[in-house]
C-alpha positions as CSV (number, residue, x, y, z in Angstrom):
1,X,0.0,0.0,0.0
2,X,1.6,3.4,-1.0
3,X,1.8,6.1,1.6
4,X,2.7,9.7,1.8
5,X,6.0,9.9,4.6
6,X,4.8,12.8,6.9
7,X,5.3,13.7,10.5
8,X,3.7,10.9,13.0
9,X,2.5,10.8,16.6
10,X,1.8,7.0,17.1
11,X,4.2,4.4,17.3
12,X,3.1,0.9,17.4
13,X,5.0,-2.3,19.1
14,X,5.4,-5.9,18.4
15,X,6.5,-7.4,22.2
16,X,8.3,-10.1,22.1
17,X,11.7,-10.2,20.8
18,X,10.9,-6.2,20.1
19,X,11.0,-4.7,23.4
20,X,11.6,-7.2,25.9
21,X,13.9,-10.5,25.6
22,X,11.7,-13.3,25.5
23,X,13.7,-15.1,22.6
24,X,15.2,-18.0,25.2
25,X,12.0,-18.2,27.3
26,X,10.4,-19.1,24.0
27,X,12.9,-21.3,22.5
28,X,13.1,-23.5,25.7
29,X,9.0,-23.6,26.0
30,X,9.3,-24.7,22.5
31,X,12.1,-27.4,23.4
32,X,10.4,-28.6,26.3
33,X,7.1,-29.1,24.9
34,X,8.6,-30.7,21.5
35,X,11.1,-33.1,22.8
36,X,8.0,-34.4,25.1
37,X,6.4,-35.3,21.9
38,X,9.2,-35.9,19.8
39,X,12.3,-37.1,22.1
40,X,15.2,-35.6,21.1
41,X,13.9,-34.7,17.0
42,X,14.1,-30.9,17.5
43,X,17.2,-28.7,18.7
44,X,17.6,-24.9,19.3
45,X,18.3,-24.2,15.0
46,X,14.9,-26.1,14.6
47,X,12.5,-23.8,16.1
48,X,13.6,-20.3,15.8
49,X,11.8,-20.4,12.4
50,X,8.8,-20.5,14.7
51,X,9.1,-17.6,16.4
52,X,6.5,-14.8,15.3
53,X,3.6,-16.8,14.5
54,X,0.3,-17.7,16.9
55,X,1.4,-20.7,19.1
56,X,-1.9,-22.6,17.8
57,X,-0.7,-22.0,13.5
58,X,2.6,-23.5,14.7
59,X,1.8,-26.7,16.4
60,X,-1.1,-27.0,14.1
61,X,1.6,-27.4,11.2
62,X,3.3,-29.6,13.4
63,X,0.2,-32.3,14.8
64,X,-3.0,-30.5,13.8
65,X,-5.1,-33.3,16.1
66,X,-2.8,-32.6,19.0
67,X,-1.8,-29.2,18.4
68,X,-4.5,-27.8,21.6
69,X,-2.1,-30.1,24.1
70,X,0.8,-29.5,23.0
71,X,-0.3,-25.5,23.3
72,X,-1.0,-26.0,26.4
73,X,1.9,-27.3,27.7
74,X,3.4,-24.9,26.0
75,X,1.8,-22.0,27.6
76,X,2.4,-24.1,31.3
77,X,5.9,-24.1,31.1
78,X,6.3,-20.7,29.5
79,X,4.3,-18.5,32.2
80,X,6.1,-20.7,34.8
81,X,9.5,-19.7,34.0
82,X,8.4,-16.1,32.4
83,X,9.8,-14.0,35.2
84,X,12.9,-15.7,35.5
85,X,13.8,-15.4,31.9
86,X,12.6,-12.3,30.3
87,X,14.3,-9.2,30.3
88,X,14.2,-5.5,28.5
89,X,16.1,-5.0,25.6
90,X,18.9,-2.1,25.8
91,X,17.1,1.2,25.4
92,X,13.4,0.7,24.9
93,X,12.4,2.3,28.7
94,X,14.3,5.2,27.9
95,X,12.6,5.6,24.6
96,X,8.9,4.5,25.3
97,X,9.7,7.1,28.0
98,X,10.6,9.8,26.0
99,X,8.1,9.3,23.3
100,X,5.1,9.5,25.6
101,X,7.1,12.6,27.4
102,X,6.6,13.9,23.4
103,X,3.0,13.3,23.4
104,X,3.0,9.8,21.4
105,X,0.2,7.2,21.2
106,X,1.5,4.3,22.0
107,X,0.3,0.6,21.4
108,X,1.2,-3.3,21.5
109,X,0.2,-5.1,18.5
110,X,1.1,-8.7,19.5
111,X,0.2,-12.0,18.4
112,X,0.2,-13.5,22.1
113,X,-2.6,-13.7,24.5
114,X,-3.2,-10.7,26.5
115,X,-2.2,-12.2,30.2
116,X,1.1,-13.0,28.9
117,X,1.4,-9.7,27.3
118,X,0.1,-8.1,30.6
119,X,3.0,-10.2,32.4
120,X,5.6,-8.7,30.0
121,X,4.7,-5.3,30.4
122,X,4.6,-5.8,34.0
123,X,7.6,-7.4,34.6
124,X,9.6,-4.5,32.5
125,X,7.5,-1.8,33.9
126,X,6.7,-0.6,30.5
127,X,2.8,-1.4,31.6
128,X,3.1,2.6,32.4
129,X,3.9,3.6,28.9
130,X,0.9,1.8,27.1
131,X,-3.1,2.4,27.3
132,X,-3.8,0.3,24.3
133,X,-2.8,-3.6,24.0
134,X,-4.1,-5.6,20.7
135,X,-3.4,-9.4,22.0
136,X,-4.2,-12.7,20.0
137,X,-7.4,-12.6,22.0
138,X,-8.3,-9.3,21.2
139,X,-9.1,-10.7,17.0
140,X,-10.1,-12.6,14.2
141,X,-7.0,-12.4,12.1
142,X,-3.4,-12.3,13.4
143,X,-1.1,-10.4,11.7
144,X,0.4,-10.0,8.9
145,X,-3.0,-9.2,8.6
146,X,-3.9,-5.7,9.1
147,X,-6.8,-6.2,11.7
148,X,-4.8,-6.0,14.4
149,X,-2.9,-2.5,13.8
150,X,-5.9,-1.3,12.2
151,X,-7.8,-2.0,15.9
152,X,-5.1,-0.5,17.6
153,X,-5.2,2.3,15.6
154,X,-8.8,3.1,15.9
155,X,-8.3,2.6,19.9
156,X,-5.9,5.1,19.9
157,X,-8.3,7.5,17.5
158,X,-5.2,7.2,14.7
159,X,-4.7,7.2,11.1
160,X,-2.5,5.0,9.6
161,X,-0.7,7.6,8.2
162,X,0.3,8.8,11.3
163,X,1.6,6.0,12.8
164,X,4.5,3.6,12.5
165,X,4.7,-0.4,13.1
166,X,7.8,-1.5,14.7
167,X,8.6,-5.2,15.3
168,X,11.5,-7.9,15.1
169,X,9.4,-10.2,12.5
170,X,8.2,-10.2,9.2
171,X,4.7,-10.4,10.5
172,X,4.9,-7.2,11.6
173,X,6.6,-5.3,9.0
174,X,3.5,-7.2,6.5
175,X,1.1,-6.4,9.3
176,X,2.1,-2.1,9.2
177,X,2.3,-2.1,5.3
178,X,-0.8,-3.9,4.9
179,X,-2.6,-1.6,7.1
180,X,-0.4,1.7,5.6
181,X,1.4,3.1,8.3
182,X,4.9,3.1,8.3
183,X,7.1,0.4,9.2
184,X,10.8,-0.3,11.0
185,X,12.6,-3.7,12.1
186,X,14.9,-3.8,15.2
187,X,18.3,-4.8,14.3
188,X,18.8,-7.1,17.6
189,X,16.1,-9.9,15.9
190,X,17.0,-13.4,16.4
191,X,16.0,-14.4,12.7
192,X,19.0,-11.5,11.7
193,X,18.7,-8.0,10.5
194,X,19.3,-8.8,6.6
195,X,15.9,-11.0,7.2
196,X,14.1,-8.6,7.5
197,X,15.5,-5.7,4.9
198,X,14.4,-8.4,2.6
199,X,10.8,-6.8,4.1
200,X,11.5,-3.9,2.9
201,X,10.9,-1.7,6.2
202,X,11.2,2.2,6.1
203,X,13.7,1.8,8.5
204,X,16.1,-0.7,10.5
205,X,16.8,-0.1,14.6
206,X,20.1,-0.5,16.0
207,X,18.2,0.8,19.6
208,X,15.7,1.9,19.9
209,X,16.2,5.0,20.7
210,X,16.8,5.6,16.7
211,X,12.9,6.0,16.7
212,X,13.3,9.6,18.0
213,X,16.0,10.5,16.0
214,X,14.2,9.5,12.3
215,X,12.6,12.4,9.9
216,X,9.1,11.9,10.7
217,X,9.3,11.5,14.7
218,X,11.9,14.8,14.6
219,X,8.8,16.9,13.0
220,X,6.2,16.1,15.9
């Protein structure tokens, strides 16, 4: 979808892997519910392609019959060992900070149920920084469907053409193009940077504290 580039003041946010370190919490959940089914057939290399997607598309292309169990376990383990895992990524309190201090709508756009999301947020303390989360639970079409940016745009009363998408996935990058706003990718992704230029994002993250420092943020 083609888009004028003009000044913006919303900034949407994939979660995981984006602003908090949840990338060996989820491999491990992923390891320990797998090698119960499948003893000893998948290794660390094996599921970081799954990273991104709904839990239920994944184990649904693993053991569609099975897949509810399997998510289950999977969701057991993972908000078991949540708070001993995740983390915040370098930068991202000091620049949700400063972009609300700026006036900024700010939203999650995540394709994980909201109590998880809510434990994230929580854990981080960047709960403070955001009146609008779009969870899993929250719609009918995950993204890289629009639906979910569009809802957190009209939450926020925001056009797309004021906002930007940021996320370490290519679901998001398709997600914020498909819906029109603008679009970044975080340069700390597991799946690699050059993954997701191939995406074609308006911008790449080293930090991300680069948000405040590109064109259409500097206008606000």
């Amino acid at each position: 979808m083609f888009r004028l580039t003009g000044k913006i003041n919303t900034a949407l946010f994939d979660l995981d892997g984006t602003l908090i370190n949840t990338n060996e919490l989820i491999i491990s959940s992923y390891l320990h519910t797998l090698n119960h089914y499948y003893p000893g057939k998948y290794k660390r290399v094996d599921v970081i392609p799954f990273m991104g997607p709904p839990l239920l598309e994944t184990f649904e292309s693993i053991d569609k019959m099975r897949a509810p169990e399997m998510m289950a376990m999977y969701r057991s383990y993972n908000i078991a060992n949540h708070d001993k895992i995740v983390t915040i990524f370098d930068g991202v309190y000091d620049a949700m900070k400063e972009l609300k201090q700026r006036g900024f709508k700010l939203a999650i756009v995540s394709t994980k149920l909201s109590d998880v999301v809510e434990m994230g947020l929580k854990l981080t303390k960047l709960d403070e920084f955001f009146d609008v989360v779009v969870a899993l639970d929250h719609v009918t079409k995950a993204k890289p469907d629009p639906e979910p940016v569009l809802l957190a745009l009209e939450k926020l009363k925001a056009s797309p053409s004021e906002a930007i998408m940021v996320g370490d996935n290519k679901h998001d990058i398709l997600s914020g193009k498909n819906a029109g706003t603008l679009t970044a990718g975080v340069a700390w992704t597991l799946k690699g940077k050059e993954f997701l230029q191939a995406y074609n994002p308006d911008y790449i993250f080293e930090n991300m504290k680069d948000i405040l420092s590109i064109p259409e943020v500097q206008q606000t």
